[in-house]
C-alpha positions as CSV (number, residue, x, y, z in Angstrom):
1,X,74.0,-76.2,-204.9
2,X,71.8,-73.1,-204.0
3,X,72.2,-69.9,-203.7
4,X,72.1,-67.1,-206.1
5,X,73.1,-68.8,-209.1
6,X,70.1,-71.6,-208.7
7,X,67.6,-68.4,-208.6
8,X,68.8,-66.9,-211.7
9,X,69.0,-70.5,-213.4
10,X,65.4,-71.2,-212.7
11,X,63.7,-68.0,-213.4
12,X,65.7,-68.4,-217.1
13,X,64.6,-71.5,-217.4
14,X,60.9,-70.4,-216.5
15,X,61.4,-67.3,-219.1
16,X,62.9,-69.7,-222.1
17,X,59.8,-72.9,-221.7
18,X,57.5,-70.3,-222.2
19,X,59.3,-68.4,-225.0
20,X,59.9,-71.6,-227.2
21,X,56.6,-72.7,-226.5
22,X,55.8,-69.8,-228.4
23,X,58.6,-70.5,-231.6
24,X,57.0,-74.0,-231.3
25,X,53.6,-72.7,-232.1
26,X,54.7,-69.8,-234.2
27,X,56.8,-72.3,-236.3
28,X,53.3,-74.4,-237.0
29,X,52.5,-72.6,-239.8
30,X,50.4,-69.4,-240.4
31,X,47.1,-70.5,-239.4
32,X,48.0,-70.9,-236.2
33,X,49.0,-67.1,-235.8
34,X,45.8,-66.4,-234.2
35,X,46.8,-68.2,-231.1
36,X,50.3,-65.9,-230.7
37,X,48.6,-62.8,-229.6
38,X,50.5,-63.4,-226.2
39,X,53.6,-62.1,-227.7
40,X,53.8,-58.6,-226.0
41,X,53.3,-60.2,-222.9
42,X,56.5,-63.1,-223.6
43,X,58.4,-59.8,-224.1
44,X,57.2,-58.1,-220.8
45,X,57.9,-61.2,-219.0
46,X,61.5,-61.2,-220.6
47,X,62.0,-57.7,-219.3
48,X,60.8,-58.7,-215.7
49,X,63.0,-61.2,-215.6
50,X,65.7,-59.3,-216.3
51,X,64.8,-56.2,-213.9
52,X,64.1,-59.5,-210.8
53,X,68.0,-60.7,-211.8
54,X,69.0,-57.2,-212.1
55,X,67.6,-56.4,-208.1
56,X,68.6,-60.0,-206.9
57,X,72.5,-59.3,-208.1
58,X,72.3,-56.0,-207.2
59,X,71.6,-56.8,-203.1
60,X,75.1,-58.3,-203.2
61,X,76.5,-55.1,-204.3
62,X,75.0,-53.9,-200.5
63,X,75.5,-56.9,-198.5
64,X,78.2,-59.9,-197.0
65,X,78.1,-62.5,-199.5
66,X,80.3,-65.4,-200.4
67,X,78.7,-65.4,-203.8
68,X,81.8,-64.5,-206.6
69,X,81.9,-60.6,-207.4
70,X,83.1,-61.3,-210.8
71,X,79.8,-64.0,-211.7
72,X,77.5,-61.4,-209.9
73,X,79.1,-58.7,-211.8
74,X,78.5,-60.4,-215.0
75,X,74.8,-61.6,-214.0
76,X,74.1,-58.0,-212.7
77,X,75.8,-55.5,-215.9
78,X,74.3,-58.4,-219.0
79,X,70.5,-58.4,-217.1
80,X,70.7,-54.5,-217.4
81,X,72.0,-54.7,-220.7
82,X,69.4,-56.9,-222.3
83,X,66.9,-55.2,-220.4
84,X,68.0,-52.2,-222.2
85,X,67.6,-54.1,-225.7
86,X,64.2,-56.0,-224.4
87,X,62.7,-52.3,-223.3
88,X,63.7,-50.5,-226.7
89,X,62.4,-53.7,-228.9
90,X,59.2,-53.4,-227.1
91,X,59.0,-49.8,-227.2
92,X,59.3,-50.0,-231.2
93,X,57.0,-52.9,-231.5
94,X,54.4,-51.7,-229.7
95,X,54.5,-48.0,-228.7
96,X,55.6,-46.6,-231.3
97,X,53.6,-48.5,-234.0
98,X,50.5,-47.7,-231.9
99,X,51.4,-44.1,-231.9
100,X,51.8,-43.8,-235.1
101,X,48.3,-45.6,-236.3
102,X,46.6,-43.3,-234.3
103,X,45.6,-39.9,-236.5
104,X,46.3,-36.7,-235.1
């Protein structure tokens, strides 16, 4: 047990109490929406985790390591990938909505 695996496991893990912590609330009923205004930040902590995975897979790429190549491979290319889908959701939730309530 260890190693690079247990790292990725645990910061997941980390990410996914806190995000269903917020489904919990958030399925509670509307009256309790006031308390979700943490929900930009969930989605910025999403996308850090995935840019921490993406660096701690990457290092292999640079470095001796018994670690599998194909399991890192996977880890690194899907972290970038969702990081890609977590930075455009955020960037339409709440950049571009901002812009545009702004007048000129």
């Amino acid at each position: 047990p260890g190693g690079h695996g247990t790292m990725v496991g645990l910061l997941n893990t980390l990410v996914h109490m806190i995000m269903y912590s917020y489904y919990l609330i958030a399925s509670l009923g509307p009256q309790y929406q006031k308390y979700l205004w943490w929900k930009k930040y969930l989605t910025i902590a999403q996308m850090t985790q995935f840019l921490i995975i993406i660096f701690h897979t990457g290092q292999i790429l640079f470095t001796d390591c018994d670690y599998t190549k194909f399991c890192n491979a996977y880890l690194f290319f899907n972290s970038i990938f969702f990081f890609i889908m977590f930075a455009s959701f955020y960037r339409k939730t709440y950049l571009v909505q901002k812009n545009q309530l702004k007048p000129d």
